[in-house]
DRENVEX-300217 format. One record per residue (C-alpha): x negated, y, z; residue number from 1. Coordinates in nm, 3 decimals. Layout:
<pts>
{east->X | north->Y | up->Z | i->NUM}
...
</pts>
This chain:
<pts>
{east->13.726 | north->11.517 | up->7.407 | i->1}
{east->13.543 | north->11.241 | up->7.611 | i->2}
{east->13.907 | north->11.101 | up->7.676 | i->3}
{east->14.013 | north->11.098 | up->7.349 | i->4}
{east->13.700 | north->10.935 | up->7.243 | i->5}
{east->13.713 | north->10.666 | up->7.552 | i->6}
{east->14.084 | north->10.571 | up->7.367 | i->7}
{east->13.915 | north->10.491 | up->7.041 | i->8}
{east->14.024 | north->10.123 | up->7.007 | i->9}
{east->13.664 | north->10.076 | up->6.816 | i->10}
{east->13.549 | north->10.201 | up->7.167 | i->11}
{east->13.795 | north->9.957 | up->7.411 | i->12}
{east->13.690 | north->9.666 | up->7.174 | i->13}
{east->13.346 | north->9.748 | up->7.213 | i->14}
{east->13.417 | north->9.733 | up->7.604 | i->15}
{east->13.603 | north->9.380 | up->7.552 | i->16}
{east->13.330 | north->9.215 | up->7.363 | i->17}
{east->13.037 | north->9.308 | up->7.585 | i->18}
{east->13.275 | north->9.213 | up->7.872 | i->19}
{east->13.300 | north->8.851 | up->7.757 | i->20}
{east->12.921 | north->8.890 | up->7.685 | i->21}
{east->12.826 | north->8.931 | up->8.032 | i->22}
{east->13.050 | north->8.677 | up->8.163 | i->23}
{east->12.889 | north->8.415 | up->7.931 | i->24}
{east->12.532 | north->8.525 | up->8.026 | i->25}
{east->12.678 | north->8.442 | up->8.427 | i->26}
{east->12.798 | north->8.150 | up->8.332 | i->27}
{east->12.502 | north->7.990 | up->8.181 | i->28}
{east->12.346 | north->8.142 | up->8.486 | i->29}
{east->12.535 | north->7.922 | up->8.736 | i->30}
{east->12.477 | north->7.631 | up->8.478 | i->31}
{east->12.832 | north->7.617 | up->8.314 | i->32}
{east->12.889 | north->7.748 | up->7.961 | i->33}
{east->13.255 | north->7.884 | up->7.924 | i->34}
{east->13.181 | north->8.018 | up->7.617 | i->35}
{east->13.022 | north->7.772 | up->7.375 | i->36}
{east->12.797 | north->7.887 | up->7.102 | i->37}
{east->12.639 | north->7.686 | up->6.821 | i->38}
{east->12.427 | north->7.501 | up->6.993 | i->39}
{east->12.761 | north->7.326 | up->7.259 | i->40}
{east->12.907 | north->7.262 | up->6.898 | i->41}
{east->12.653 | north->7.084 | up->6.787 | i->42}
{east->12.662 | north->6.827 | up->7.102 | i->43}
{east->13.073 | north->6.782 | up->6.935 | i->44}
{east->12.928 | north->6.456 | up->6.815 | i->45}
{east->12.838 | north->6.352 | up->7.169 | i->46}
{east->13.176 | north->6.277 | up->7.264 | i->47}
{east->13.156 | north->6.133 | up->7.614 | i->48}
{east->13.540 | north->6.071 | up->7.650 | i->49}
{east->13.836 | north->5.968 | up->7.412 | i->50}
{east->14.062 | north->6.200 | up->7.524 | i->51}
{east->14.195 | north->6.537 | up->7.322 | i->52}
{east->14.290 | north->6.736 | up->7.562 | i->53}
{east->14.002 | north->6.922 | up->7.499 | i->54}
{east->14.060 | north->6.934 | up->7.128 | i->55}
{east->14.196 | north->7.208 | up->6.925 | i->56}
{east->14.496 | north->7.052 | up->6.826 | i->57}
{east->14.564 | north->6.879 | up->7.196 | i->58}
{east->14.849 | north->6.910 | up->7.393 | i->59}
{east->14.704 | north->7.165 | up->7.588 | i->60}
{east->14.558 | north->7.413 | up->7.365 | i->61}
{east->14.867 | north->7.390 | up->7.175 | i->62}
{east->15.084 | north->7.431 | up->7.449 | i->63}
{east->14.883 | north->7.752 | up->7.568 | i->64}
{east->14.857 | north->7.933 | up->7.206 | i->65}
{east->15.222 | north->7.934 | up->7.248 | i->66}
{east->15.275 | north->8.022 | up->7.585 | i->67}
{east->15.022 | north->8.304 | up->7.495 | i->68}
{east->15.273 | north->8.369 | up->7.175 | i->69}
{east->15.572 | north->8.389 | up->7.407 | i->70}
{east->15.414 | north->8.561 | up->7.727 | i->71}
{east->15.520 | north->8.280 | up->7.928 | i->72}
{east->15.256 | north->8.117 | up->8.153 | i->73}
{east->15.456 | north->7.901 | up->8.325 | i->74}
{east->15.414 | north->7.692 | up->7.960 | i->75}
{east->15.087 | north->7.586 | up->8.071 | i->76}
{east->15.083 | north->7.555 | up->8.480 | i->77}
{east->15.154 | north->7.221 | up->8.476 | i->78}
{east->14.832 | north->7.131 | up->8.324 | i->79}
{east->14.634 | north->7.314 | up->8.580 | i->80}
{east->14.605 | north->7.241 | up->9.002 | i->81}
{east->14.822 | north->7.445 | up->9.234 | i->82}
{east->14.508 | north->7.570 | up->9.374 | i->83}
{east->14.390 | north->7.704 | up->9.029 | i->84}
{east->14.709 | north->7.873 | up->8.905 | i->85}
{east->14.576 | north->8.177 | up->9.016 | i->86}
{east->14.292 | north->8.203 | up->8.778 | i->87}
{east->14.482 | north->8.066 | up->8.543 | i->88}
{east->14.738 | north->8.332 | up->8.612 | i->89}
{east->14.510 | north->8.627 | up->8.618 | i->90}
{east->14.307 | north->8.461 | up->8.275 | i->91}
{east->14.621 | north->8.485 | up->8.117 | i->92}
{east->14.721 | north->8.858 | up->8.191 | i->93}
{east->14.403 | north->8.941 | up->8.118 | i->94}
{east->14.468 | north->8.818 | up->7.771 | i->95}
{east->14.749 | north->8.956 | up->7.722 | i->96}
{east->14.656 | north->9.310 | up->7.828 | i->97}
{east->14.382 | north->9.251 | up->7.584 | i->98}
{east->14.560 | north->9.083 | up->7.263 | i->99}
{east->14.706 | north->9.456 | up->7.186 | i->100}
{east->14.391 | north->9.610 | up->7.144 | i->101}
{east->14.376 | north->9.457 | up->6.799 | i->102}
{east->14.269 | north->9.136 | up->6.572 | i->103}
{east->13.936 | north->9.053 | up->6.686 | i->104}
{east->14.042 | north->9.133 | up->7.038 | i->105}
{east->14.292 | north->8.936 | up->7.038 | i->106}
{east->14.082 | north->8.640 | up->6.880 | i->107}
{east->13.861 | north->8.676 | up->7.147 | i->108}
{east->14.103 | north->8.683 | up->7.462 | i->109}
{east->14.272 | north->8.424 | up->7.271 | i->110}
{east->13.974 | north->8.209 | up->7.254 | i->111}
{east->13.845 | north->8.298 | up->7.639 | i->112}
{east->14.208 | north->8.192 | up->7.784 | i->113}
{east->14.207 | north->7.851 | up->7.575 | i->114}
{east->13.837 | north->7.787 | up->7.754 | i->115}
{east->13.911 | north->7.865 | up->8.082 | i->116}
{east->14.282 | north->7.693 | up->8.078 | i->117}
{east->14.100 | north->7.383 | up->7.922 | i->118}
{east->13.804 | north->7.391 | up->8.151 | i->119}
{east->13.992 | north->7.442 | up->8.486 | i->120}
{east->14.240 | north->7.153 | up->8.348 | i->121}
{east->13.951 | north->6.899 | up->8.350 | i->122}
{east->13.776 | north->6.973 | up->8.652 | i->123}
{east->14.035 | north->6.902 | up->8.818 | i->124}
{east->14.048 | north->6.550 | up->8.668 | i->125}
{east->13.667 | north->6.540 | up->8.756 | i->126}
{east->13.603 | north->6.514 | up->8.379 | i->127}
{east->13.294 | north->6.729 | up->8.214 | i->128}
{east->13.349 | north->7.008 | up->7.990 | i->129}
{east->13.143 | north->7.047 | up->7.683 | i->130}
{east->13.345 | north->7.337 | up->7.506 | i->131}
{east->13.661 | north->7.308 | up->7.299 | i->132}
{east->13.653 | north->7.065 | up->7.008 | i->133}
{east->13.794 | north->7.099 | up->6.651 | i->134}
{east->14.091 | north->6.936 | up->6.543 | i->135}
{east->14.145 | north->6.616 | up->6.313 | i->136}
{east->13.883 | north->6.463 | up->6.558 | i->137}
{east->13.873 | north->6.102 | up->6.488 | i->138}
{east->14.069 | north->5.968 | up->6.847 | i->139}
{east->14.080 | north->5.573 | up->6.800 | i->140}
{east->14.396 | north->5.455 | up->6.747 | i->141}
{east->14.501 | north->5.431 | up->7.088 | i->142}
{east->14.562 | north->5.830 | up->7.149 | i->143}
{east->14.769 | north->5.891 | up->6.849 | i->144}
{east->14.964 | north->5.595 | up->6.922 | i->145}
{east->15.060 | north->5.693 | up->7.282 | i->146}
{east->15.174 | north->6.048 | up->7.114 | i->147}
{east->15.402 | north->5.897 | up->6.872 | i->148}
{east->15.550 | north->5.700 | up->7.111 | i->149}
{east->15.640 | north->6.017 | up->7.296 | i->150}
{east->15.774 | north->6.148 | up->6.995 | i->151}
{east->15.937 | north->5.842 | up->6.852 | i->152}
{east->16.095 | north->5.753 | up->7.246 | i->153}
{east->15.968 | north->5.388 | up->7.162 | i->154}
{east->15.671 | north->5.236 | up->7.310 | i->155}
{east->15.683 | north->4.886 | up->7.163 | i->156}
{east->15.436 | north->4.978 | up->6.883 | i->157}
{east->15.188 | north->5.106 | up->7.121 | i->158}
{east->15.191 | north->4.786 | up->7.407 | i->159}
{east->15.171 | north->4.565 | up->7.067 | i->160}
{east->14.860 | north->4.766 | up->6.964 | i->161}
{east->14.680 | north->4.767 | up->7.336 | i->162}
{east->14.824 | north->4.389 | up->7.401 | i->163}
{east->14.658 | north->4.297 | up->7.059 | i->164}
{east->14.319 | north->4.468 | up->7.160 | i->165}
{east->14.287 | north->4.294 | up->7.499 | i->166}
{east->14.365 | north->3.974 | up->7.363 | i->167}
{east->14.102 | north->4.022 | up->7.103 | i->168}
{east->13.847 | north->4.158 | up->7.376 | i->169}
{east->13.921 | north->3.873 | up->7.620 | i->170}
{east->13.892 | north->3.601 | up->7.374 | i->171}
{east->13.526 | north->3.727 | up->7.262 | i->172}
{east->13.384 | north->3.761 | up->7.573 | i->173}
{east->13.545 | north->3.424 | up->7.667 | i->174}
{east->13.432 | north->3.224 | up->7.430 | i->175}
{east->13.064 | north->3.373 | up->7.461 | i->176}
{east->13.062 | north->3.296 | up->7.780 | i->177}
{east->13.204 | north->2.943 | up->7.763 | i->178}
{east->12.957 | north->2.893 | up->7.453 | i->179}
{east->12.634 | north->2.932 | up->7.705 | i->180}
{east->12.822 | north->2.836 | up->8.018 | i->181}
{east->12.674 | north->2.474 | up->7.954 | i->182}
{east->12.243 | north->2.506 | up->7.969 | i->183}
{east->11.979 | north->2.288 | up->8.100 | i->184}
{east->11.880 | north->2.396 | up->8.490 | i->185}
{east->11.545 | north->2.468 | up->8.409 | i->186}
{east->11.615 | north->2.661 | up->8.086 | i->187}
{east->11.582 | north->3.011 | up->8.270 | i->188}
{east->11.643 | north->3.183 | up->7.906 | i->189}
{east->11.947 | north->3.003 | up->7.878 | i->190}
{east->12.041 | north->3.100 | up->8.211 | i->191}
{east->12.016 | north->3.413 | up->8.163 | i->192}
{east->12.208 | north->3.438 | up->7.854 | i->193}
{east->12.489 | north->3.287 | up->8.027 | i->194}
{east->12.479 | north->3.537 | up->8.326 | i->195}
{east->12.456 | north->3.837 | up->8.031 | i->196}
{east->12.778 | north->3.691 | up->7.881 | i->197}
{east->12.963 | north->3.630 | up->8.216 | i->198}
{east->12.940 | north->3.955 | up->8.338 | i->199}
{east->13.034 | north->4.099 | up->8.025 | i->200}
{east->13.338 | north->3.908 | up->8.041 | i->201}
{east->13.436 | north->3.915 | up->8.389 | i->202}
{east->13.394 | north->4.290 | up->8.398 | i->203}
{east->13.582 | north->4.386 | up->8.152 | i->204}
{east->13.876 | north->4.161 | up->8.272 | i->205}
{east->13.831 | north->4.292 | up->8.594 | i->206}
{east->13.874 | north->4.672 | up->8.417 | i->207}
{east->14.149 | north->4.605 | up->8.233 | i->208}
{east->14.313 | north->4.462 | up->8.531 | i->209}
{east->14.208 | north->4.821 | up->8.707 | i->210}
{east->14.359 | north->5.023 | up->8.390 | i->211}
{east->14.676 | north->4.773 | up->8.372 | i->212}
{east->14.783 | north->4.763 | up->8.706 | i->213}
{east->15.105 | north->4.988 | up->8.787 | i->214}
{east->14.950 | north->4.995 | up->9.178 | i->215}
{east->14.651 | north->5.184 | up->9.064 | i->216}
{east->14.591 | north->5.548 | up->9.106 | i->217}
{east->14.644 | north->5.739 | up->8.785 | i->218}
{east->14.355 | north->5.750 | up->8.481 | i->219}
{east->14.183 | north->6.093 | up->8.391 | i->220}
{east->14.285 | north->6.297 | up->8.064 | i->221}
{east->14.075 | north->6.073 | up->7.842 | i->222}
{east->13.796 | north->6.084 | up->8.116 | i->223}
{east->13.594 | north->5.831 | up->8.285 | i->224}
{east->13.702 | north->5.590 | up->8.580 | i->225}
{east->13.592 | north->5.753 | up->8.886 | i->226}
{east->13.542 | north->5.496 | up->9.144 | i->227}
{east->13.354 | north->5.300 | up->9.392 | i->228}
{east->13.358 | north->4.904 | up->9.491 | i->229}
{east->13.630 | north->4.855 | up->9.727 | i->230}
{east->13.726 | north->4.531 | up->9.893 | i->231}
{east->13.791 | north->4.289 | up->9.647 | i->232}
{east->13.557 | north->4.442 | up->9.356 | i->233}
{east->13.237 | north->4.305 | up->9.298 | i->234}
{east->12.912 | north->4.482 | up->9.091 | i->235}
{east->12.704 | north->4.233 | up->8.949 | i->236}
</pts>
């Protein structure tokens, strides 16, 4: 009797959902939630990076619900660090043995593999994880272009959109800073306006050099430049 009533699927998903319970309550122990609740979707609008591969309808996410769909992991390996494909490999059966169990069970193993896939795939890009977003997320119109490219095999739209931004960026910040370049010595005020509009300018030619040069190291997933002066680079 107690094994027949251990095989109640009511019962197993009972034992699912307060599994994933107690591994949210660790996590927010150790100070990382893999489980978002309302209040990490509230912070959605604090979007720290421009990337989506954090978004519901990014190329990873999309690539794992159907690697998940086909029981093929390999789908989604690339997108994590040899040294975490065995978490990613064990999140994954995990999910699977659990997807059978039935439709909320399967939502939720769905939704635990997407976070940990996701969150694994950005740490090690050294980018912060705030939870998966929702799709249709406003990206710029950088992002979208640099897909369709993909799609399209053409990138000649997307250097004429980023070619046209820098040009636009350069040209404001130059002609600030040519506009107060000329002051009196003793105007301090003025001075200062001047060095306020030169360092805008300079720095961001100097990190659009660092994004645009084909020697430097590859960017992050949408994520922040992670770097310190080196010889040759100058903080003002």
């Amino acid at each position: 009797m107690t094994s027949n009533w251990m095989s109640s699927r009511w019962v197993q998903l009972l034992f699912v959902m307060a599994a994933f319970g107690l591994e949210r309550a660790v996590a927010r122990m150790l100070g990382s939630d893999l489980w978002p609740g309302a209040g990490a979707e509230a912070g959605l609008l604090l979007m720290w990076l421009t990337g989506h591969c954090d978004t519901m309808d990014g190329p990873v996410v999309l690539l794992a619900k159907q690697a998940l769909e086909e029981k093929n992991v390999n789908l989604v390996l690339p997108w994590a660090r040899p040294e975490d494909e065995d978490q990613i490999r064990h999140t994954f059966e995990h999910a699977q043995a659990v997807r059978g169990l039935g439709p909320q069970a399967r939502t939720l193993a769905d939704r635990h593999f997407l976070e940990t896939l996701v969150r694994v795939h950005r740490a090690g890009e050294g980018a912060p994880y705030s939870g998966l977003k929702p799709a249709g997320l406003d990206l710029g119109p950088a992002v979208p272009a640099a897909d369709r490219a993909l799609q399209s095999g053409s990138a000649e739209a997307l250097t004429r959109l980023l070619a046209d931004a820098v040009t636009a960026g350069v040209q404001s910040r130059f002609k600030a800073a040519l506009q107060k370049k000329t002051f009196e010595p003793n105007d301090v005020v003025a001075g200062r306006r001047y060095v306020d509009a030169y360092i805008s300018y300079v720095h961001y030619v100097e990190k659009v050099w660092e994004a645009a040069s084909v020697t430097a190291s590859p960017s992050q997933c949408g994520g922040q430049h992670r770097s310190v002066a080196g010889p040759g680079e100058h903080h003002h």
